[in-house]
Backbone as CSV, one residue per row, in Angstrom:
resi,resn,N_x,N_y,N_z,CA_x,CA_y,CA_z,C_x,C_y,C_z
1,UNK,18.713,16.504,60.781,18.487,16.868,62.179,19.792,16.880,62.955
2,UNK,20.624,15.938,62.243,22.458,16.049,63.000,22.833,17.348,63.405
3,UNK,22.690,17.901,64.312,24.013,19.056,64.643,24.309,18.795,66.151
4,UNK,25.496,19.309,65.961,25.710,19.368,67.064,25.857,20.375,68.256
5,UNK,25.975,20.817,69.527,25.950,21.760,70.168,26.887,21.609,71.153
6,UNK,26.930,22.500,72.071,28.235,22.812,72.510,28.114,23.852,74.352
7,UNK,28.095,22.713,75.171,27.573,23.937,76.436,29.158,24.162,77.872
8,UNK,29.480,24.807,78.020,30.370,24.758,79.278,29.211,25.074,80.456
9,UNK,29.599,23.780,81.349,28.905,23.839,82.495,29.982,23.978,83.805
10,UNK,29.448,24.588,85.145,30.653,24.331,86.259,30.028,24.759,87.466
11,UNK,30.910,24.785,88.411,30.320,24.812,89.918,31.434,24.300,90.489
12,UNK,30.640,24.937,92.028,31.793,24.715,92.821,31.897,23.323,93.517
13,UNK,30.756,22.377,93.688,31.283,20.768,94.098,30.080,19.971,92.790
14,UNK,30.634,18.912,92.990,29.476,18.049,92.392,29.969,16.548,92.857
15,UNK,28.685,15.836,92.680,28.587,14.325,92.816,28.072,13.354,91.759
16,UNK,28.531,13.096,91.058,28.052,12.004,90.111,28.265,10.607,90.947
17,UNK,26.977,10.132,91.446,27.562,9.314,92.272,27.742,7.753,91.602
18,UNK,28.536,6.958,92.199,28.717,5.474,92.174,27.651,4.764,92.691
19,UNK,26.841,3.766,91.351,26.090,3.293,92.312,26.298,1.660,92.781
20,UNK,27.373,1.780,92.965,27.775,0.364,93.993,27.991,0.674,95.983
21,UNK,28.243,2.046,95.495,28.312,2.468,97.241,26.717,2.737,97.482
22,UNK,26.435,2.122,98.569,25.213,1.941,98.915,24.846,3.086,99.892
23,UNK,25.840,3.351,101.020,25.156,4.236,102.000,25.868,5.580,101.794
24,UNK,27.133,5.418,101.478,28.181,6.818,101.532,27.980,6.964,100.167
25,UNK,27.860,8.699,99.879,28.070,8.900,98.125,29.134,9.254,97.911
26,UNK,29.808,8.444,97.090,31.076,8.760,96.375,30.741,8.997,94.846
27,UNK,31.578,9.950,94.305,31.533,10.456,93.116,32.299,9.995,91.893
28,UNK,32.093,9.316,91.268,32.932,9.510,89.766,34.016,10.368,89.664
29,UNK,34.539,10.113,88.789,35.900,11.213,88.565,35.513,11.818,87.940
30,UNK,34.242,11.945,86.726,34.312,12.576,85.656,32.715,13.038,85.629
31,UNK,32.308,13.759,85.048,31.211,13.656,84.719,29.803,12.401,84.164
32,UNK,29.021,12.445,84.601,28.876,10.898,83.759,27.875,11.035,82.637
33,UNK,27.623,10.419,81.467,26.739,10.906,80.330,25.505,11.045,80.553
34,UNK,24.431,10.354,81.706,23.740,10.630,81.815,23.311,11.959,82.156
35,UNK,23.913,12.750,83.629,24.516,13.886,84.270,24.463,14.987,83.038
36,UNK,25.132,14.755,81.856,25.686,15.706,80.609,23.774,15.884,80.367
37,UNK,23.804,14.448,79.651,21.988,14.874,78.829,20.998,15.986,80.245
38,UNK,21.126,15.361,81.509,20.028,16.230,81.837,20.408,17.259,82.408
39,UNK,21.984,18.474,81.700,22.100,19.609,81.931,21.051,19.771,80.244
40,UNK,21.069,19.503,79.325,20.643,19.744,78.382,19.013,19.873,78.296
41,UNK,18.834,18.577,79.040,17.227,18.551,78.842,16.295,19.685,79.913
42,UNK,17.728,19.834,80.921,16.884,21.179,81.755,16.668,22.321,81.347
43,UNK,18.004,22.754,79.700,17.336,23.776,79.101,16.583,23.767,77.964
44,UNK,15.967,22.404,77.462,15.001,22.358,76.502,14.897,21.413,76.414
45,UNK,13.759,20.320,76.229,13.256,19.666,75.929,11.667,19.332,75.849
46,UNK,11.129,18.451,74.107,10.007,18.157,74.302,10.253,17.055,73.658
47,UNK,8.706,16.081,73.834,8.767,14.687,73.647,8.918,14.202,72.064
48,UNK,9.103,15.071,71.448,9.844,14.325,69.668,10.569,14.448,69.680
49,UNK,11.916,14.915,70.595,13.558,14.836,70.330,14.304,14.093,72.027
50,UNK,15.396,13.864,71.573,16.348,13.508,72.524,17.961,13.905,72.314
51,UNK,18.350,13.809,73.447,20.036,14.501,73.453,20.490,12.786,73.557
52,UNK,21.696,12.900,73.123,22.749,12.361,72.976,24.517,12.869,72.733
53,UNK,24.605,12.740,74.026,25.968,12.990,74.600,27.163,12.532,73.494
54,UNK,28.201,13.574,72.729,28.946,12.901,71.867,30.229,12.445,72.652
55,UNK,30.764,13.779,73.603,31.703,14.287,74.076,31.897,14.968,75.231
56,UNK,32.555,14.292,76.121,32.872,15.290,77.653,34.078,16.240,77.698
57,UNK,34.376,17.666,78.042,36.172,17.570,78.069,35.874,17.654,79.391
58,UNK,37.172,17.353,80.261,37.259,18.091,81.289,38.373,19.225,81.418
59,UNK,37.646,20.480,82.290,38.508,21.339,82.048,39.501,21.598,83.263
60,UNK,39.153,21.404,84.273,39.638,21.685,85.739,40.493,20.187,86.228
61,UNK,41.519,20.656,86.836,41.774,19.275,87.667,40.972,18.360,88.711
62,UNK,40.972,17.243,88.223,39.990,16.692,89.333,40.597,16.514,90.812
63,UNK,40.186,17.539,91.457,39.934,17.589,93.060,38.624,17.084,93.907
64,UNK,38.919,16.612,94.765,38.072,15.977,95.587,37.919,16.806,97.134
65,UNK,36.736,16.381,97.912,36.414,16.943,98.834,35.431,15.873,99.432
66,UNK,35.877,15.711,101.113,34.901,14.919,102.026,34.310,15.645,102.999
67,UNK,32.816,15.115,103.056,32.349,15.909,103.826,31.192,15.123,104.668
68,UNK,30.639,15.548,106.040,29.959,14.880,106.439,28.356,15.300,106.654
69,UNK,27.218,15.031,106.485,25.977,15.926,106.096,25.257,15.038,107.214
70,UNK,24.014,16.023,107.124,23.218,15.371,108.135,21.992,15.008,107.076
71,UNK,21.515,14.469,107.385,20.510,13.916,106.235,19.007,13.216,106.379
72,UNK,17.789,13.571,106.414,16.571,12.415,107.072,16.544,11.116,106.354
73,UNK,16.505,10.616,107.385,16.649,8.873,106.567,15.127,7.634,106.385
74,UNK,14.226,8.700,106.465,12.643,8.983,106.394,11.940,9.651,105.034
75,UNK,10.935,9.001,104.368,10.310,9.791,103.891,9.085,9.553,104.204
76,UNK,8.150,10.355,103.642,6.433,10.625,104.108,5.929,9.635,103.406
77,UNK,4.881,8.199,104.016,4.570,7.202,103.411,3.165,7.373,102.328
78,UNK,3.360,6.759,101.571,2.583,6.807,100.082,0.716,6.682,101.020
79,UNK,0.936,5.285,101.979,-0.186,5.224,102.354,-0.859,5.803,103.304
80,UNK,-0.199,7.092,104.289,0.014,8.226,105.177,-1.553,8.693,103.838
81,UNK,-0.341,9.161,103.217,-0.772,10.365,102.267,-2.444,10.045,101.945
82,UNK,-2.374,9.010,101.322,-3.631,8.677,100.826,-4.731,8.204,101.796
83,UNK,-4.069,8.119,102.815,-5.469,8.219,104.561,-6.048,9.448,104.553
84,UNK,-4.677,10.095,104.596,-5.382,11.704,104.864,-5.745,12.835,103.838
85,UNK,-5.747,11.631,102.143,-6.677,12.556,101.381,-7.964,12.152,101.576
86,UNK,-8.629,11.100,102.002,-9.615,10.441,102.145,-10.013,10.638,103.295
87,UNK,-9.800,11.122,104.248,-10.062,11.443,105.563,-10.326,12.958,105.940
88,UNK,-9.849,13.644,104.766,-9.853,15.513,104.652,-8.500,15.641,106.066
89,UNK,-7.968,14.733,106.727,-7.065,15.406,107.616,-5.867,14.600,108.062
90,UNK,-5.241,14.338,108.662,-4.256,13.620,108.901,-2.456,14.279,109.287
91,UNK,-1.831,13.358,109.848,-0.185,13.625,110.142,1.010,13.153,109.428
92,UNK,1.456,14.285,109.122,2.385,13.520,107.316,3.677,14.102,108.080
93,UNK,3.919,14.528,109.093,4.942,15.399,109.610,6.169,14.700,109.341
94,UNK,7.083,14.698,109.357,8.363,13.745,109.922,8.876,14.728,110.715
95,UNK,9.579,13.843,111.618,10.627,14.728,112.760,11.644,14.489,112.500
96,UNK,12.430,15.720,112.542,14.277,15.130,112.029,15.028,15.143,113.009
97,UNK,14.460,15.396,114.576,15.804,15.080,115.445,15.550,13.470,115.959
98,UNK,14.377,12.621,114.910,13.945,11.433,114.845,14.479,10.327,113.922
99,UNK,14.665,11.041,112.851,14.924,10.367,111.492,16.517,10.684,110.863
100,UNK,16.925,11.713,111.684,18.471,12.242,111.071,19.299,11.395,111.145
101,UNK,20.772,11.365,110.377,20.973,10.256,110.259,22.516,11.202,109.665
102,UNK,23.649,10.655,109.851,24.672,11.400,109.495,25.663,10.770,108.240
103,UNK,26.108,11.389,107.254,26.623,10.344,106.114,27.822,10.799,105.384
104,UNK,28.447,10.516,105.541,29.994,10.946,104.734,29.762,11.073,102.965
105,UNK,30.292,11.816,102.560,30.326,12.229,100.861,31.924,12.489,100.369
106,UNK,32.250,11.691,98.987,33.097,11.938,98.774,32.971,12.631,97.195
107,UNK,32.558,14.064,97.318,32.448,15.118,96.207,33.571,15.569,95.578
108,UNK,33.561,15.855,94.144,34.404,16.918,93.322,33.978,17.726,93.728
109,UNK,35.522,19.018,94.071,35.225,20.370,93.645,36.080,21.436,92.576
110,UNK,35.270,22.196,92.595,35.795,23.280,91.654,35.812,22.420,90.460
111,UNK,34.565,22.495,89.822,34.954,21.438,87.955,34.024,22.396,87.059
112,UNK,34.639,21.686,85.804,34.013,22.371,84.867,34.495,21.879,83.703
113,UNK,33.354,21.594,82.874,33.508,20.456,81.492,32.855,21.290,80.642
114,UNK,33.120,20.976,79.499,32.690,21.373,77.982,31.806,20.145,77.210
115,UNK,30.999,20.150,77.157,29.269,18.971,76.483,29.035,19.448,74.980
116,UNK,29.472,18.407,74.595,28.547,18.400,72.920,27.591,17.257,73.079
117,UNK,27.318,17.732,72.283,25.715,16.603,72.341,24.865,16.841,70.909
118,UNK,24.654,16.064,70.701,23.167,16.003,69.242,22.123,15.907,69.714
119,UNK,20.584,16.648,69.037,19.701,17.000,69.249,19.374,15.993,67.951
120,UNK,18.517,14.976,68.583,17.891,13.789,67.430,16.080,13.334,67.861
121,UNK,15.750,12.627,66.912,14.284,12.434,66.643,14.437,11.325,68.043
122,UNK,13.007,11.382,68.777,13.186,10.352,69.713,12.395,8.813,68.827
123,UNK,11.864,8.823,67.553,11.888,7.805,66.944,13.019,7.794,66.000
124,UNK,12.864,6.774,65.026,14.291,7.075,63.831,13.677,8.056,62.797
125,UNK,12.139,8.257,62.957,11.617,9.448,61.603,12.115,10.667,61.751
126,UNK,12.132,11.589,60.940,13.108,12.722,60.745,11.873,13.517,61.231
127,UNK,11.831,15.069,61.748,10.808,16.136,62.173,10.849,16.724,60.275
128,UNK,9.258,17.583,60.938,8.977,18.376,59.961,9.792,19.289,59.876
129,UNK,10.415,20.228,60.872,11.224,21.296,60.905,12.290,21.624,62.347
130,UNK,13.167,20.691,61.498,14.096,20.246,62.830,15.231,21.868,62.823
131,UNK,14.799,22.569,62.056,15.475,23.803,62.236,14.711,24.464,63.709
132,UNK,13.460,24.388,63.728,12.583,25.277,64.576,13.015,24.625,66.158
133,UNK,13.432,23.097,66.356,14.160,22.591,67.492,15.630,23.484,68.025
134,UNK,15.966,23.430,67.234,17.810,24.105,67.334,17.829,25.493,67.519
135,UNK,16.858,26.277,67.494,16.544,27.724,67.272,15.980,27.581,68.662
136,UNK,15.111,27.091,68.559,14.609,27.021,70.053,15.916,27.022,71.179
137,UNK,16.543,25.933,71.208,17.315,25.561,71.944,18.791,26.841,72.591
138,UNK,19.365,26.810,71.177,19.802,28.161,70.634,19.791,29.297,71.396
139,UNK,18.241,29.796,71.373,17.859,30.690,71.871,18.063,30.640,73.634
140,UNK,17.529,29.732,74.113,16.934,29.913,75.272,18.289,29.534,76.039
141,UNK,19.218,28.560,75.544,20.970,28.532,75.947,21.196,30.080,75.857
142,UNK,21.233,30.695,74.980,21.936,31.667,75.104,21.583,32.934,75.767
143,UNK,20.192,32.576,76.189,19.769,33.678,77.349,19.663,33.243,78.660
144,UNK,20.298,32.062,79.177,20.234,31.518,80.175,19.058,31.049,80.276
145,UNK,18.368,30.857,79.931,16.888,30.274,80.120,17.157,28.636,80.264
146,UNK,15.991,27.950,81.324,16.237,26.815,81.793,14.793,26.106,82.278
147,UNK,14.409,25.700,82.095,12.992,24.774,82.916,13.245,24.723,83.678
148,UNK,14.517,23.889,84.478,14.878,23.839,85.829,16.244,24.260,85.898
149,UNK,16.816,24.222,86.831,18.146,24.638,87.277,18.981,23.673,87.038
150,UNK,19.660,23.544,86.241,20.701,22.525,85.624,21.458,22.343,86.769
151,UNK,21.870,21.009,87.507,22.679,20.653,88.660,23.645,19.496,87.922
152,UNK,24.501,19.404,88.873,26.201,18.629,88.779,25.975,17.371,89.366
153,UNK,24.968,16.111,89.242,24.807,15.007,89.866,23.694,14.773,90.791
154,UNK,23.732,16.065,91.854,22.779,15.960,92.971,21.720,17.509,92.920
155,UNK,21.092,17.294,93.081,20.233,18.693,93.058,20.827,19.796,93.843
156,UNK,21.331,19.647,94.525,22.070,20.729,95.678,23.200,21.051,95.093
157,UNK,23.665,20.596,94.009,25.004,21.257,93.389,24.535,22.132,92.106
158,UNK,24.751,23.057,91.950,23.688,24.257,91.103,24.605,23.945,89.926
159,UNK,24.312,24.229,88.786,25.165,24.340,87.918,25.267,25.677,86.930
160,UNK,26.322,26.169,86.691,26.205,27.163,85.578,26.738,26.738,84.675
161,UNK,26.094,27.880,83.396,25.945,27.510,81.849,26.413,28.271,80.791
162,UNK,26.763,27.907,79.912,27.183,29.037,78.831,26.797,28.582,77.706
163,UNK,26.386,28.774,76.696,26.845,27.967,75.154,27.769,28.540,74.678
164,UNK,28.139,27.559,74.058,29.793,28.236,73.519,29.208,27.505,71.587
165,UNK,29.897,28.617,70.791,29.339,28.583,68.817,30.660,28.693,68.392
166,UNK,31.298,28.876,69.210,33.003,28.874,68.645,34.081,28.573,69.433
167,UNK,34.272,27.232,68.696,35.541,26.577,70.177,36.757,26.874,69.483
168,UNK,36.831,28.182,68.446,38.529,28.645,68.869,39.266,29.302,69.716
169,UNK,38.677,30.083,70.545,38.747,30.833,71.411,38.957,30.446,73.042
170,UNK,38.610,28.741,73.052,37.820,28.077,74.339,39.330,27.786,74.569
171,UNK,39.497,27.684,76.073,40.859,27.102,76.427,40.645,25.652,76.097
172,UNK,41.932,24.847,75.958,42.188,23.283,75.784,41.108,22.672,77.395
173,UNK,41.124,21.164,76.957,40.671,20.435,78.051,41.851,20.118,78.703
174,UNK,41.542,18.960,80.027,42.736,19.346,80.939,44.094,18.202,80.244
175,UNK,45.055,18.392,80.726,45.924,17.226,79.797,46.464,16.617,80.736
176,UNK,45.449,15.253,80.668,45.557,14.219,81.097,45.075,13.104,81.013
177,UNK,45.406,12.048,81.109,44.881,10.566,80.665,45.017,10.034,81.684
178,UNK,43.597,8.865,81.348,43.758,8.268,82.682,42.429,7.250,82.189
179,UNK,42.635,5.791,82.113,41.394,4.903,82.887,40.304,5.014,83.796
180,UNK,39.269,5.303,83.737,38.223,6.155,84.653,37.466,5.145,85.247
181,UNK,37.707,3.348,84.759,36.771,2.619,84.899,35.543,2.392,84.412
182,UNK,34.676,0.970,84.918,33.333,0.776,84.489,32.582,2.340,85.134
183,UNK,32.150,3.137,84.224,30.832,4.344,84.645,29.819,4.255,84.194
184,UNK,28.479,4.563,84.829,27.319,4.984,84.187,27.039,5.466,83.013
185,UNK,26.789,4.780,81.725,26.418,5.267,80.841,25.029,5.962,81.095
186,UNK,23.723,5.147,81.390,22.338,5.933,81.538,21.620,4.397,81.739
187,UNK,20.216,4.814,81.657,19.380,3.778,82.259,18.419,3.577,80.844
188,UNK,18.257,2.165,80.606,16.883,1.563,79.887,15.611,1.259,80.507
189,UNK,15.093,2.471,79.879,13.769,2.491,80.200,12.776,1.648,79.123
190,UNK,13.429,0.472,78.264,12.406,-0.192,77.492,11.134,-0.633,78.583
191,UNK,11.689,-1.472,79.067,10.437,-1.714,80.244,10.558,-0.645,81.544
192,UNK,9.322,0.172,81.289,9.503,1.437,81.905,9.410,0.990,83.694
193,UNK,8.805,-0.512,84.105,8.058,-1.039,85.366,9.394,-1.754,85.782
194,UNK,10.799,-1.828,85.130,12.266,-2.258,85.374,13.369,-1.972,84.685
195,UNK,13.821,-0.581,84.773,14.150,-0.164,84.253,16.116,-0.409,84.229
196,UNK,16.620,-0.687,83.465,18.134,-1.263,83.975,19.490,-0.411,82.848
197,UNK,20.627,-0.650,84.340,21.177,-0.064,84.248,22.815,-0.206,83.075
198,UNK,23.281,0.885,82.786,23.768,0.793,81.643,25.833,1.455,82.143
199,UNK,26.520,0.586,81.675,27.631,1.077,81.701,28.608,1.012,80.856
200,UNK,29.409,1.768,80.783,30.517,1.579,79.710,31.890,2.085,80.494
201,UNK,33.202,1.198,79.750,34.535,1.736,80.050,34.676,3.101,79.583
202,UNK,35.310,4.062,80.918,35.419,5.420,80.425,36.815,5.655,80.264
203,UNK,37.107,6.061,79.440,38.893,6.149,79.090,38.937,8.023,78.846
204,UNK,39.561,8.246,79.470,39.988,9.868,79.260,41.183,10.398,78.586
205,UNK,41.345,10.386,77.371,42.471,10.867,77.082,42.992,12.665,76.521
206,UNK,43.670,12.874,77.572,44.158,14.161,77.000,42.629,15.396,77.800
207,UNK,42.276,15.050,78.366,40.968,15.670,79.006,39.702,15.398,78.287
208,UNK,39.348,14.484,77.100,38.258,14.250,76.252,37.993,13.154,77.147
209,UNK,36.617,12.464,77.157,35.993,11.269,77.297,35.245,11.224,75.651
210,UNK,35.628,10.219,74.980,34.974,10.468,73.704,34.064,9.342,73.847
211,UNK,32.615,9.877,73.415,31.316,8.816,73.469,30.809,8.151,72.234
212,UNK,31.408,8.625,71.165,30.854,8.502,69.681,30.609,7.180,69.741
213,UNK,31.561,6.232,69.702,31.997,4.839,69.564,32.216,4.061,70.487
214,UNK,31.216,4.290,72.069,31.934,3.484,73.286,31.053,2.337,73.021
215,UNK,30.907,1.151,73.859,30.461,0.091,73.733,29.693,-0.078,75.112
216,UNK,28.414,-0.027,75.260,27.660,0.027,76.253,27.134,-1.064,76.558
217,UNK,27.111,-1.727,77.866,26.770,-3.392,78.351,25.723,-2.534,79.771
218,UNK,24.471,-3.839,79.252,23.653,-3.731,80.597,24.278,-4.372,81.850
């Protein structure tokens, strides 16, 4: 079932955000592995396989951009909702010259990385026909096809896609090294009712983040 695949993604800002900043989103420098799997899983996925991120490059210099958004700091309450299914009627409205709320962002722009990733069993048993997964996948990468719209961190940052079957042709990643810090590896969902969070040292060398062998601490 080992292979591996190969996608260039990019856009013009993105946010992988930090989650130690609580009110302002600040972004990562890099892409983060979680971010990688669900450009993948937006163009295929079903519940007997999973992605696993081998490799990030980055291709663009990392530039930054601040910006200030307006934002509702409200959402529509769970128990709203459920009055006024039980009632046939009710007010779920929110008002935003009520609830707005203004918030500084500190986004990448202009990026664009190169994702390998393996397509594996989501138990350790092997599929009946793990060819018919990769074909699938294959396919629907290479016609742009997507379940959802693959985004750069935040839903509002769109992402575009390519698969790439031959990286001789691909320009180098960017050349540079650099310590990236503790980042988001992804989240454990063993206990799906607390689900916790996962990080690893990201070291960038030469424009690779290599994932094969990192060492991941809850």
């Amino acid at each position: 079932m080992k292979k591996e695949f190969c996608l260039e993604v990019s856009g013009a800002m993105a946010c992988f955000t930090r989650p130690e900043m609580k009110v302002e989103r600040v972004s990562y420098d890099a892409m983060t592995p979680s971010a990688a799997r669900s450009v993948f899983e937006a163009i295929f996925w079903k519940p007997e396989v999973r992605w696993r991120i081998q490799k990030i490059e980055v291709l663009h210099p990392i530039r930054w951009i601040s910006i200030r958004r307006n934002e509702v700091a409200a959402k529509a309450s769970l128990r709203n909702a459920q009055t006024a299914m039980n009632a046939g009627s009710g007010n779920l409205a929110l008002y935003i010259e009520d609830e707005r709320q203004q918030r500084a962002g500190l986004f990448l722009r202009d990026v664009a990385y190169r994702l390998h990733a393996e397509l594996l069993p989501v138990h350790g048993d092997a599929l009946e026909n793990p060819a018919k997964y990769r074909e699938m996948f294959l396919r629907r990468a290479e016609k742009g096809q997507c379940v959802n719209q693959p985004y750069l961190g935040c839903r509002e940052f769109a992402a575009r896609f390519r698969l790439i079957t031959d990286l001789s042709g691909e320009p180098p990643p960017l050349a540079d090294t650099r310590d990236l810090g503790w980042m988001l590896y992804d989240m454990d969902f063993t206990n799906p009712n607390d689900p916790q969070p996962q990080f690893f040292r990201a070291q960038m060398r030469e424009g690779v983040i290599d994932l094969a062998e990192v060492e991941v601490r809850g």
